[in-house]
Structures are given as C-alpha cells and as structure tokens.
ZADO-1210 file (C-alpha; in nm, 4 decimals, padded with zeros to 6 digits):
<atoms>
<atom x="10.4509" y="-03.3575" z="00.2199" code="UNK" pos="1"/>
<atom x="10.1110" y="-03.1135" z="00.2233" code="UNK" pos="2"/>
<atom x="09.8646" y="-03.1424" z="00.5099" code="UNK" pos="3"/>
<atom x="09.5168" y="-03.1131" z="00.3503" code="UNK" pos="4"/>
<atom x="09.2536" y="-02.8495" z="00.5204" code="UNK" pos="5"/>
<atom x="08.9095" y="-02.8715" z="00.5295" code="UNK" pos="6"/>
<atom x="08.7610" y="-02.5236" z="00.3141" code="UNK" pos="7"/>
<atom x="08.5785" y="-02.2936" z="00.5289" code="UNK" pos="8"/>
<atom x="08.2706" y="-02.3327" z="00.3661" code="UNK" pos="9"/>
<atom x="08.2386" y="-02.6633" z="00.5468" code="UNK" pos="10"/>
<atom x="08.2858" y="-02.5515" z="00.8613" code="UNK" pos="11"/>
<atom x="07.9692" y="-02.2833" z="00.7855" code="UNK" pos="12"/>
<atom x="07.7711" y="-02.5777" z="00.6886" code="UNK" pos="13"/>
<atom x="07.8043" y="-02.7989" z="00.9474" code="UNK" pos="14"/>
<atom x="07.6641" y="-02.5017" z="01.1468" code="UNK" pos="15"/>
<atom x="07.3404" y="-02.5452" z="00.9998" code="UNK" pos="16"/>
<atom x="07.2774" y="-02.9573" z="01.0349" code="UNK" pos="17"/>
<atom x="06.9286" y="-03.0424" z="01.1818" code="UNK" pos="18"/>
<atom x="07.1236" y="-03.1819" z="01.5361" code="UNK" pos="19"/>
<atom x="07.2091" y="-02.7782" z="01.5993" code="UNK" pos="20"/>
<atom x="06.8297" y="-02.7158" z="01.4833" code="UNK" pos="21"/>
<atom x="06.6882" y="-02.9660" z="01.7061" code="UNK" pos="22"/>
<atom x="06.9249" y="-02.8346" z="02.0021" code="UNK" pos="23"/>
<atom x="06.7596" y="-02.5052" z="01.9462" code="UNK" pos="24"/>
<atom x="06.4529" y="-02.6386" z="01.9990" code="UNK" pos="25"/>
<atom x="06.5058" y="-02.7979" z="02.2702" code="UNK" pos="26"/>
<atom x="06.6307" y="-02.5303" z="02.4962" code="UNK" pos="27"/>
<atom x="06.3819" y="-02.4913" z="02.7669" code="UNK" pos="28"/>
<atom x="06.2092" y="-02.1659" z="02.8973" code="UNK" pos="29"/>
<atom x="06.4910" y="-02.1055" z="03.1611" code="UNK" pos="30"/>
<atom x="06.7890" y="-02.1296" z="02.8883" code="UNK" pos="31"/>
<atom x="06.8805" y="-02.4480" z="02.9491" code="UNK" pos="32"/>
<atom x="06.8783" y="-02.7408" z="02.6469" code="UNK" pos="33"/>
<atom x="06.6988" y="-03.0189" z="02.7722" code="UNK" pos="34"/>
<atom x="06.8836" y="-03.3558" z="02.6917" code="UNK" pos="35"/>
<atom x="06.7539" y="-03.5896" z="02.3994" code="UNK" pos="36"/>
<atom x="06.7717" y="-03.9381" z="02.4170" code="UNK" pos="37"/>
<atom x="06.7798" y="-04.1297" z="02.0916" code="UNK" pos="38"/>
<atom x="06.5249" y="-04.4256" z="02.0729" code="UNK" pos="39"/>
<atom x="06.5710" y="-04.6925" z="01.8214" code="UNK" pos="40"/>
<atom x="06.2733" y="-04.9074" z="01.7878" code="UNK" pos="41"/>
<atom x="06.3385" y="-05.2396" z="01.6234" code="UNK" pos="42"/>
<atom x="06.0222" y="-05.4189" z="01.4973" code="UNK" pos="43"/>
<atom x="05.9372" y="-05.7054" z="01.6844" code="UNK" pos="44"/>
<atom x="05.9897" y="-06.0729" z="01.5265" code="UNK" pos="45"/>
<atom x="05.6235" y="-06.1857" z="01.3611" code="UNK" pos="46"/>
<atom x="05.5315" y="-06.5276" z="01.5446" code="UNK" pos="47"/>
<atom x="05.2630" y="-06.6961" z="01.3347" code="UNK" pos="48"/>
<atom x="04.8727" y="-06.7826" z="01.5412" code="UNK" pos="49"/>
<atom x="04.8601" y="-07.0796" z="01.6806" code="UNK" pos="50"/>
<atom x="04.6933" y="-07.3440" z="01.4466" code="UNK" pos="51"/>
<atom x="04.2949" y="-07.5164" z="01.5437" code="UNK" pos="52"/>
<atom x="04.1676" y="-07.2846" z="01.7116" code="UNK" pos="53"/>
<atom x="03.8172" y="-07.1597" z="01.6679" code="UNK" pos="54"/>
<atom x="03.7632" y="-06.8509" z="01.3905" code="UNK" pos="55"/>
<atom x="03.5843" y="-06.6420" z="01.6943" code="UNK" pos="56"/>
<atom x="03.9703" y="-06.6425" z="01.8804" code="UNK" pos="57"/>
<atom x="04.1348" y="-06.4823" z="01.5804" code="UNK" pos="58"/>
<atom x="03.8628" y="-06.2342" z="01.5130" code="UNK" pos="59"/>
<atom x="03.9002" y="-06.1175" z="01.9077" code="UNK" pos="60"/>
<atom x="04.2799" y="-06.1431" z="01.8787" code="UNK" pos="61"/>
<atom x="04.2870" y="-05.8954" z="01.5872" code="UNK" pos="62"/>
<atom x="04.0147" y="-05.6958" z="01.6922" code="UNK" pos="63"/>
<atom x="04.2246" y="-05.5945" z="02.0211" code="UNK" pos="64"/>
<atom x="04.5439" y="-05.5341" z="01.8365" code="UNK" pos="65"/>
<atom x="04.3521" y="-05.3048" z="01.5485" code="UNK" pos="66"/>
<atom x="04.2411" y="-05.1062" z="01.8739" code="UNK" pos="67"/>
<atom x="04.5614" y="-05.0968" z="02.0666" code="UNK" pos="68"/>
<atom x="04.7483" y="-04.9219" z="01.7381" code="UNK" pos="69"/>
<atom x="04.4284" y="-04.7191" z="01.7785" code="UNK" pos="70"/>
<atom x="04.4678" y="-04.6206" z="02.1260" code="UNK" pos="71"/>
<atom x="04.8223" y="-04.6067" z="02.0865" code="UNK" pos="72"/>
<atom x="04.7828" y="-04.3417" z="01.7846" code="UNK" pos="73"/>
<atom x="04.4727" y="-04.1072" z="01.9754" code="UNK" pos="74"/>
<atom x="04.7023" y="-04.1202" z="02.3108" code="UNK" pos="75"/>
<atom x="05.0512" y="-04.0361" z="02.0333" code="UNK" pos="76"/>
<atom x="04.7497" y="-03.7402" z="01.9199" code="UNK" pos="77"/>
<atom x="04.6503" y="-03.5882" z="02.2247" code="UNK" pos="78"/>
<atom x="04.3132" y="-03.8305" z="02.2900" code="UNK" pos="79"/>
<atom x="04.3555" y="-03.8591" z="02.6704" code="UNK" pos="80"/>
<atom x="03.9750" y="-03.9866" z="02.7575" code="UNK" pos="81"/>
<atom x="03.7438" y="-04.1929" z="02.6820" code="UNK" pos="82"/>
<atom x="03.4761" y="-03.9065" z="02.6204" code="UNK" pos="83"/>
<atom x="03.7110" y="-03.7107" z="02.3780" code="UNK" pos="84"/>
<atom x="03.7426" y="-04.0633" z="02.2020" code="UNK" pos="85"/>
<atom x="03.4338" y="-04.0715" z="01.9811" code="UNK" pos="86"/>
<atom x="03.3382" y="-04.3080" z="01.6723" code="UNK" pos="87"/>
<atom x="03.4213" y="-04.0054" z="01.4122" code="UNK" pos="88"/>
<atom x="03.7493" y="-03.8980" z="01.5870" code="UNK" pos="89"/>
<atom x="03.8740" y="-04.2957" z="01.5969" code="UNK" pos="90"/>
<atom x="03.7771" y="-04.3327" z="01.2554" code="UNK" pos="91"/>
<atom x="03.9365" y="-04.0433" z="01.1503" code="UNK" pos="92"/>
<atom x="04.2794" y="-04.1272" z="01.3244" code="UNK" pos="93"/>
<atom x="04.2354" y="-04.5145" z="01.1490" code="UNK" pos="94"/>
<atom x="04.2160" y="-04.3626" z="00.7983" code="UNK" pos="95"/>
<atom x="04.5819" y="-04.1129" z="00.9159" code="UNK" pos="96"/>
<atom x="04.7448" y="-04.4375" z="01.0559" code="UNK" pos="97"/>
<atom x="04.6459" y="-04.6438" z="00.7500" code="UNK" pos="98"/>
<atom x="04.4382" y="-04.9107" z="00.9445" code="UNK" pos="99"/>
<atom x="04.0844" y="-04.9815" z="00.8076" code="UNK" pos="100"/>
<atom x="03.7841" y="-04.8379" z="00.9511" code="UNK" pos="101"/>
<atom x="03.6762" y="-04.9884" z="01.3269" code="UNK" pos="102"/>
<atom x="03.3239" y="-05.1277" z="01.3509" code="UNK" pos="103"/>
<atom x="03.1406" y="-05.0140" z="01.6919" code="UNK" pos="104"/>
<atom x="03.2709" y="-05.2723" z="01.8807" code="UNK" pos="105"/>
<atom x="03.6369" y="-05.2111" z="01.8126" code="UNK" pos="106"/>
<atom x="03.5284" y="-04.8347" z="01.9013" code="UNK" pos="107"/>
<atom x="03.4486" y="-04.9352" z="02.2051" code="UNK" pos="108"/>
<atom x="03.7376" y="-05.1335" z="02.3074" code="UNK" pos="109"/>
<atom x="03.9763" y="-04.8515" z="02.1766" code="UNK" pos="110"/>
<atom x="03.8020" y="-04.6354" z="02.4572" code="UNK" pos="111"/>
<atom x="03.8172" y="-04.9377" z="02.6981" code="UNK" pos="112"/>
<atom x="04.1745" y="-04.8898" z="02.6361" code="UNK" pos="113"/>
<atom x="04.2100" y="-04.5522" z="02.6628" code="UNK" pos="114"/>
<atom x="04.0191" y="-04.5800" z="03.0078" code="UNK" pos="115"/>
<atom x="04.2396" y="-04.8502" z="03.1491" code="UNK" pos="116"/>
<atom x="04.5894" y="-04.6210" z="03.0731" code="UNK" pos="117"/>
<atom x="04.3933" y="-04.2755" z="03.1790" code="UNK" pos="118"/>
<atom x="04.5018" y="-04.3615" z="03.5700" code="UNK" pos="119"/>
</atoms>
C-alpha cells in the first residue's frame, strides 16, 4: 500500500497564512511576540421595550444607546475627552458607523459619556 505526501508547495504556502503575518506584527520592540487572545463576540439576544409606557421613555432610552455606540466608536477611534469630542467630529464618526446623525442633545450625552469613562 502507498503512503500519500503532502507536495512541497504546500508546505511554502502555509508559510505565508495571515496567523504568521499577524505573529509578525505582533512581536514587540524587545523581540518578543506578544500573545493574542482571540475574542468572539456573540450578539446579545434582542428583548422587546416594555409595553405602556410614555413615548418620552423610549425617546430617552434610544437616545442613550445611539450615544453609547457613539462613545463606544470615538473611544474604538482615539476620542479620549470630552473637548476633542465636538458636534462635527461625532457626526462624522455616526455617518462611518452607519448610525444617523445626533441632534445636540445626543452630542452632549455622547461627551457625558466620554467624561464619565475618561477616569
């Protein structure tokens, strides 16, 4: 009976897989290669609002989790205060994350936000 080898050729390409790329990357200034770890994020299970409550709760509700994604994205971007945080730059990062433009108030409580994680 033959024993089947693997060509050479694949043994050249496995050489060149993005998991030896991003080990290259991640060596650190004294030669070393910094560990990865692997994150998996599963989305989280969509719980419907609670029915009968007044249209003013549900506006608030999704106002603050329109500006969390917001904060969330200018923190993920390199936003780390408030005063770096302006109308135009929110806006800006809404339109890149898909989300539609925040009125003032929203800008506001994005920076809010950004405040309250600065410390």
């Amino acid at each position: 009976m033959a024993v089947a080898t693997l060509p050479t050729s694949t043994a050249v390409a496995k050489k060149n897989t993005s998991a030896t790329r991003a080990g290259k990357a991640a060596t650190t200034a004294r030669g070393k290669t910094a560990a990865r770890r692997v994150v998996r994020r599963t989305p989280m299970v969509k719980k419907p609002l609670p029915a009968g409550l007044p249209r003013e709760w549900y506006e608030a509700h999704n106002r603050r989790l329109k500006a969390m994604r917001l904060a969330i994205a200018l923190l993920d971007g390199g936003v780390y205060t408030p005063e770096r945080a302006r109308n135009r730059t929110i806006r800006t990062t809404a339109a890149r994350i898909g989300v539609h433009p925040p009125s003032n108030t929203t800008c506001r409580l994005v920076r809010s936000l950004i405040t309250e994680n600065a410390h």
